[in-house]
N, C-alpha and C positions, 0 to 999 in steps of 0.2 A: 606453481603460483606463488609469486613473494605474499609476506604479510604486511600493513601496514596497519599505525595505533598511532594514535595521539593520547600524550598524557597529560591531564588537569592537574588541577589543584583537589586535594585530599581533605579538607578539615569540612566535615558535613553533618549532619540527625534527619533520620528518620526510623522508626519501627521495622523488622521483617514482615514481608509481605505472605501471605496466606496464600494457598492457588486460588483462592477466586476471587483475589484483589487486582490478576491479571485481564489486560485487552486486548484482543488477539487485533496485531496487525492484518490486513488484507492488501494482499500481493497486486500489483497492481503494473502494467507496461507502457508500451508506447503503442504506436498506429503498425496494422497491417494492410499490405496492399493486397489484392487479387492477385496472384504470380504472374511475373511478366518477363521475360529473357531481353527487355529492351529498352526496362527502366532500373538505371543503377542509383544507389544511395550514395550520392560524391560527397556527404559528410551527414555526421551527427553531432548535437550537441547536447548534451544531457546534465542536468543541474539539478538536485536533489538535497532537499533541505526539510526539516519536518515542519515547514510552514509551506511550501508549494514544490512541485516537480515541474519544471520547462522541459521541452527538449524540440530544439532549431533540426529541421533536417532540410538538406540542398539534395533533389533527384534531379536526376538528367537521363533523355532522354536521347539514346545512343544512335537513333534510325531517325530514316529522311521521312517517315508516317507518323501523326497524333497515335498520342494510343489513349485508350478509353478504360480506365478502371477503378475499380471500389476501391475504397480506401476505411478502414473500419477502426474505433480503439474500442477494445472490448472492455468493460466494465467488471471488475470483480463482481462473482455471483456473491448475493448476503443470504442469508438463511434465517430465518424468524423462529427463536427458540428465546425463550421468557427466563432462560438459567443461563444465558449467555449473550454478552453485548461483543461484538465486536466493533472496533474504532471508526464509525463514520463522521466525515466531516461536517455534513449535511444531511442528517436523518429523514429530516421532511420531508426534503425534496426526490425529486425521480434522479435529479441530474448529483448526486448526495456527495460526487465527489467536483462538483465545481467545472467541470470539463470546459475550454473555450478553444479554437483553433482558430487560426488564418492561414489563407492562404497567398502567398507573394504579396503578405500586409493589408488583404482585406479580409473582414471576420467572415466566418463560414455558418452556415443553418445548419448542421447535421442534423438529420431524423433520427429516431431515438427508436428500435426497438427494441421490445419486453416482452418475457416470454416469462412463465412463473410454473413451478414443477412442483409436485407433492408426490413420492416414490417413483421417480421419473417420469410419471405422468402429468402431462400438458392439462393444468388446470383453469389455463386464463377463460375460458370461456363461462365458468363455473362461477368468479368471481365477477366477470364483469355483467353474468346476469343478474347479483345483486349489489350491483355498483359497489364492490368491494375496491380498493387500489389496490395497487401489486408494489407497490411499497412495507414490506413486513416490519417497517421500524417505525413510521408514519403514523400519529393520531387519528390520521382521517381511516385507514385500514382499520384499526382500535374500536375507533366510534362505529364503523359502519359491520363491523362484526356483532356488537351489543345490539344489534336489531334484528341480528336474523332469526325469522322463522323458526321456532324450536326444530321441525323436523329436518329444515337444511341444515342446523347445527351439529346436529345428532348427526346426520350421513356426512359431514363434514370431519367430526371426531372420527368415524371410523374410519374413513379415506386417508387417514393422516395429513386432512390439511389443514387445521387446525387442534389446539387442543385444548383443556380447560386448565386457568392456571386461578389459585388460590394465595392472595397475597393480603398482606397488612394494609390498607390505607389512610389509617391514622383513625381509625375508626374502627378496629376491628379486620378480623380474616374476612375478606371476599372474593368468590371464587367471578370468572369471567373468562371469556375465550380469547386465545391468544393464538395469533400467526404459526402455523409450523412448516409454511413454504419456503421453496427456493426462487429469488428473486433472478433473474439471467438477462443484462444489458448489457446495449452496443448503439454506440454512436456510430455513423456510416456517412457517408457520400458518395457520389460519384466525382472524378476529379481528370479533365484531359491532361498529359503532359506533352504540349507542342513538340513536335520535331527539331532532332537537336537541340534542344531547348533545357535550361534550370528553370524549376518550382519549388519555390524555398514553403516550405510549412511549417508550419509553431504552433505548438501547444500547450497548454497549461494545466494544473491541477493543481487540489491538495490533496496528499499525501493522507493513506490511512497510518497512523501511529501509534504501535501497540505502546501497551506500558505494563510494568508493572513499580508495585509501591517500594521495595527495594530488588539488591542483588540476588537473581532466580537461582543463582549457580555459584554462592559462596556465602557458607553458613555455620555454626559450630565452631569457627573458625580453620576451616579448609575449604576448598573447592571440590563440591560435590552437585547433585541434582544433575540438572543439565549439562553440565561444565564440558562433558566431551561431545553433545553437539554441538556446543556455543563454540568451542575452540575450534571445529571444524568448519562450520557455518560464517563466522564472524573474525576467523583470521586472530584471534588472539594472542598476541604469543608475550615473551617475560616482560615486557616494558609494563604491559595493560595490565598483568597480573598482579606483576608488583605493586603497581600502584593499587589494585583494588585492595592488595593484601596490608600493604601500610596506611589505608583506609580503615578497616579494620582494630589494627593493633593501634591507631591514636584514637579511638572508641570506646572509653572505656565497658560500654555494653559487648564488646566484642564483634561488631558487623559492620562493616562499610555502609557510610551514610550518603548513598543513592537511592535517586528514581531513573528507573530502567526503563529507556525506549527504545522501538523497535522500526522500521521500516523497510518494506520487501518490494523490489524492485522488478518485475519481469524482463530481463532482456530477449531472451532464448526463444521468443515466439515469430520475431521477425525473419527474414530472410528472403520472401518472395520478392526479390530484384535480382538484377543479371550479375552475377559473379556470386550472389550470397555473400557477398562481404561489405562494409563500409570501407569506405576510401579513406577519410578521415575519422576519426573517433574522440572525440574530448568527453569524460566524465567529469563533472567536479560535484565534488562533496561537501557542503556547507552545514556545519554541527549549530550551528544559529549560536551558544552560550562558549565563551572562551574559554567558560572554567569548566566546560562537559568532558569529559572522554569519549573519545568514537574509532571503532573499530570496526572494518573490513577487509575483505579481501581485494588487490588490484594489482598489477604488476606496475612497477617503477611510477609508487605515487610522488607527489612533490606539495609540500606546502607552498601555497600562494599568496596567505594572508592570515591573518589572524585566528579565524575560523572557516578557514576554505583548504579543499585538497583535491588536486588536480589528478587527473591518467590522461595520455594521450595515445594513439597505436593507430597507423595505417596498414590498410587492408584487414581490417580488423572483424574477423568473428565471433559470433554474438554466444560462447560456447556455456556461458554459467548465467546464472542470476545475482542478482546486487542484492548484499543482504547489511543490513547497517545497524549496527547497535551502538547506542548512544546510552551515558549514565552521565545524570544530572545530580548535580550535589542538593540536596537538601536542606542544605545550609546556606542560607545566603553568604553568609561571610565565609564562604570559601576562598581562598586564595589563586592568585591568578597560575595561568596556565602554561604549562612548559610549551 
């Protein structure tokens, strides 16, 4: 697999980061069908940027019969732990990552189900006989936990589906019950593709977007911590380093002055179409800031624009995951981007 990196502009401030100044990205894909030997994928189009994910897909359908099947995007599972945020777009809501689809350009209803686990057991019915939501990141789950019945609380703590957390409110240490489920969503439909026939489908999101407050994997003045998953993971190779490294050494504090973000792509779960391949394949990568650095892995990328980068590949399989790490200068007046 080639590497490709884009190099910024270097002159940046900010502090090292702590580990629990970090926010865990949540991996996140595109649509699976029902498997079917008679609908092929004749293109994809995937566009990924830490403000929204697109991706355009053209099926066709290869026989003289409709065919009849699910079509599902599975939602990252979240998990409710009071020591740990991970990066939702939209905490409140059910829909928390913004999901909307069309289909041949008219918007689609997909049905939303949820299913909520506490040590792999299926607890939904638990909470919704005290109108609890199955949103663990959600006020209204928060509020409607602070009423329960001492005794369902109590068999609640031991079931491990809740637990008591003890925090500062600006008034003092207060203790309260806090989420410790697993939340498990999937948008679905059903969807015909006419005989012989193209069904172009589009859908959108945002992007969950880990971060942390500087470089995880370059400190003391070397690269160390993470550095040989990150090198593995994110394709890093001398262009990226260097620049992190004379990031650094113009510091007088000694540490490259980024904020580190992160986004995780699932390609690897599709396949259920006739060949398992896509016909056409366009990725493009949009780093949103000129003066960011962003590194991945891709074969034969190409710059397209100022903050865009392109992969193209026919009869393309879906063999790895898209892993993307972006470092924001800290500095406003960073200078512009190679």
């Amino acid at each position: 697999m080639l590497r490709y990196v884009l190099t910024a502009a270097l002159a940046l401030s900010a502090a090292p980061a702590l580990a629990n100044d970090s926010v865990a990205e949540l991996g996140t894909g595109g649509l699976i069908l029902s498997r079917s030997d008679a609908v092929a994928m004749q293109s994809e189009d995937l566009f990924i940027s830490p403000d929204k994910v697109t991706v355009d897909y053209v099926f066709h359908n290869n026989t003289d019969k409709d065919v009849d099947a699910i079509v599902a995007f599975p939602m990252p599972d979240i998990s409710g732990d009071p020591e740990e945020m991970p990066a939702i777009p939209e905490n409140q809501s059910d829909n928390f990552l913004g999901f909307e689809v069309t289909i041949d350009g008219v918007a689609a209803k997909p049905q939303l189900e949820q299913k909520v686990f506490a040590l792999g057991i299926d607890i939904g019915a638990d909470l919704k006989a005290q109108n609890v939501p199955f949103n663990p990141f959600g006020d209204a789950a928060k509020a409607a936990l602070a009423k329960l019945p001492q005794a369902v609380a109590e068999d609640w703590v031991n079931r491990g589906i809740i637990i008591e957390d003890t925090a500062d409110d600006g008034s003092g240490m207060k203790s309260s019950y806090a989420p410790f489920w697993q939340l498990r969503s999937t948008y679905w439909w059903r969807s015909t593709f006419p005989a012989n026939k193209d069904v172009h489908v589009s859908h959108r999101y945002k992007p969950s977007v880990g971060g942390t407050s500087s470089v995880s994997f370059f400190y003391d003045g070397q690269f160390q911590g993470q550095y040989a998953t990150y090198k593995t993971r994110y394709c890093m190779d001398d262009t990226f380093e260097n620049a992190v490294r004379k990031a650094a050494k113009d510091n007088p504090e000694g540490y490259p002055k980024y904020y580190e973000s992160r986004i995780a792509y699932i390609l690897t779960t599709g396949g259920n179409w006739a060949a398992g391949t896509i016909g056409k394949f366009k990725l493009t990568v949009d780093k949103g800031n000129p003066k960011d650095l962003v590194s991945f892995c891709g074969d034969n990328v190409k710059k397209v624009g100022p903050t865009s980068f392109e992969m193209t590949a026919n009869d393309f399989y879906p063999e790895h995951d898209i892993d993307i790490l972006l470092l924001e200068p800290s500095d406003s007046n960073g200078g512009d981007a190679n």
